[in-house]
Steps between C-alpha positions, in 0.01 A plus 500: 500500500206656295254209397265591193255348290469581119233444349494529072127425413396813312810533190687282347860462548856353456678450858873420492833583704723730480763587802299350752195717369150364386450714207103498425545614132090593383570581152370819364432609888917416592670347719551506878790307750409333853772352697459102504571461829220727642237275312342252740214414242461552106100431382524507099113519430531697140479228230796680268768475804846338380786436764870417484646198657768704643188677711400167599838417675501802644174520643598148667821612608371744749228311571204660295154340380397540164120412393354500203123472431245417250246620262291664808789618602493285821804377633539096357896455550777537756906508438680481838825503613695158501743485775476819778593359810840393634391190676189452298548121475539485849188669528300310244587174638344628857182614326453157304557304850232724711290343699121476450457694875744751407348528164133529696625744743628756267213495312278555771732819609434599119142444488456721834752803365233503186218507694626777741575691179177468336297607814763772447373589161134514617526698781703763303245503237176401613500555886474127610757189475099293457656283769831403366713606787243209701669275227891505544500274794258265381809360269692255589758309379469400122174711514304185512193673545550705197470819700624683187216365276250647778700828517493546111134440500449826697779703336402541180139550577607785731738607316306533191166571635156529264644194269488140530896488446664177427860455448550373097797551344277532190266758562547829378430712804701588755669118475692624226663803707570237808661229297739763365585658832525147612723358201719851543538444905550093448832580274620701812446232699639232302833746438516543885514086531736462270715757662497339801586185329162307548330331172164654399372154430524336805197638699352471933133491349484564154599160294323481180755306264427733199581783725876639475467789777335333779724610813471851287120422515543411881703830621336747286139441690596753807546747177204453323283765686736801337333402134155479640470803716669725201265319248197539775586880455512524106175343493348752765614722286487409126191235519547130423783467190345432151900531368817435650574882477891633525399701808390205674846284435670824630350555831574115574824520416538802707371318848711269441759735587372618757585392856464223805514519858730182589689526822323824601719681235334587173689367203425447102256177440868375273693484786224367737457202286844431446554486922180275482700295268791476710319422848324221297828356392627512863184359611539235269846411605371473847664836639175720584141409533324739346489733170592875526131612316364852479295637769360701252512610182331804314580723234722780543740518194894648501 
C-alpha cells in the first residue's frame, strides 16, 4: 500500500469525494484526483481550504489523519480515526490496567532507542555522537535519572553548533521547522496507535491531563531524530529560517517518507511505526517484553 502525505499550504482549495477520489479542485489553477486510501496524512495549512464531510468519513475509513493548522501555518489540530482495530477494547482495557514497572520498562527501552538514534544523527553529520552512545545504558527503568534530559542537553548544542539553541516552541528559528516535522510525524504515530487499537491518550511516560496524544507523544520519541537531522541539513544549507518557507515544509515532509532499518530489513518510517504500535499493544497485554523500534532511521525517500 502506497502511504503519502499531502500537504495544501501554498493555494487555496475545495477538497471533496468523488468515486473514492480526493479531488483537490484549486480554482482558476484546476483540479486534480488522489485515491483516499493512499493518504496516510492530510496537513491543510492554506487559510482558504474547504472540505466535504464525505472526505472526512473517508479519510477515517481507511484509516487516514487529517490536520489542520493555524495562522503560522503550524499544525494546531488532529482528526483520527475512531474505531481501527478488531479487538481494540480488548486492547484498551490492557493498556489502562498496565503496571507502573511495565509502564517504566518500556519507557526506558524508548528512551535508549532515542538516544542511539540521536548519536546516530551526530555522527552522520558532525563526526561525533559527543558521548551519547556512553549514555544508552545509563537508563534504567522509568529513566529515573533523566538520562534523556542529559542527552538533549548535548544534542542540540552539537547538533546546532555556533548558537546557544534552546528548544521553544515559540521562537522563530529553526523551532518552527522542528515543531512542524514533529506535529507531521506525531499524526503518524498517533494513526499507527489507533490502528493497532491502543488509545493515544493513555500514555507509559507522558501524562499531562491537557494532553490528548500522550502514548502518541511516548512512541513517536525513537522517531524524532528523522525531523532534526533533515532540519540540521536545511539549516547547513539555507542559514537559520527568518520564514517558514514552502521549500522547507517540503523537504520534511519528504523524510518522512523516507525509510527505517527495523528487523535488519529497511522499510517506510509508516509501516515501522505502525509494527511499533502493535509490539506495544502485545507488550501491553503481557505477550512480549519489548517494543519492535527502529535501529535506525535516515532519510532515503521512495
Amino acid at each position: 500500500m502506497q502511504h503519502r502525505i499531502l500537504d495544501i499550504s501554498e493555494s487555496g482549495a475545495r477538497l471533496s469525494l468523488r468515486h473514492r477520489q480526493l479531488v483537490i479542485d484549486r480554482y482558476e489553477a484546476g483540479a486534480q484526483t488522489v485515491p483516499i486510501a493512499e493518504l496516510a496524512v492530510v496537513v491543510l495549512a492554506h487559510p482558504q481550504v474547504s472540505i466535504t464531510q464525505p472526505v472526512l468519513a473517508a479519510l477515517a475509513e481507511h484509516g487516514g489523519v487529517l490536520i489542520a493548522c493555524d495562522g503560522r501555518r503550524l499544525p494546531t489540530g488532529m482528526y483520527l480515526p475512531l474505531q481501527s482495530h478488531y479487538v481494540q477494547t480488548e486492547r484498551m482495557a490492557a493498556q489502562a490496567a498496565a503496571s507502573a514497572p511495565l509502564r517504566k520498562r518500556l519507557w526506558r527501552q524508548i528512551v535508549r532507542a532515542k538516544i542511539r538514534a540521536q548519536a546516530d544523527v551526530l555522527t552522520e553529520l558532525r563526526g561525533t555522537d559527543a558521548g551519547l552512545a556512553a549514555l544508552v545504558p545509563k537508563v534504567r527503568s522509568g529513566d529515573t535519572g533523566n538520562v534523556e534530559a542529559q542527552a538533549a542537553r548535548r544534542y542540540w548544542s552539537v547538533l546546532f553548533p555556533g548558537i546557544d539553541f534552546r528548544r521553544d516552541a515559540d521562537a522563530p528559528d529553526q523551532n518552527q521547522l522542528l515543531n512542524y516535522g514533529y506535529a507531521v510525524l506525531r499524526a503518524i504515530v498517533a494513526r499507527a496507535i489507533c490502528a493497532a487499537g491502543l488509545h493515544p491518550s493513555l500514555g507509559l511516560h507522558h501524562h499531562n491531563r491537557y494532553n490528548a496524544f500522550c502514548l502518541a507523544d511516548d512512541l513517536l520519541e525513537p522517531f524524532r531524530p528523522v525531523v532534526d537531522r533533515i532540519v540540521a541539513q536545511y539549516v547547513d544549507r539555507e542559514g537559520r529560517p527568518a520564514d517558514f518557507e514552502p521549500s522547507a515544509r517540503r523537504e520534511i515532509l519528504t523524510a518522512l517518507t523516507g525509510r527505517c532499518l527495523l528487523k535488519g530489513e529497511a522499510r517506510s518510517l509508516f509501516e515501522t511505526a505502525a509494527v511499533a504500535a502493535n509490539s506495544l499493544a502485545e507488550a501491553l497485554q503481557g505477550r512480549r517484553r519489548l517494543i519492535d523500534l527502529p535501529e535506525q532511521v535516515w532519510y532515503a525517500p521512495y
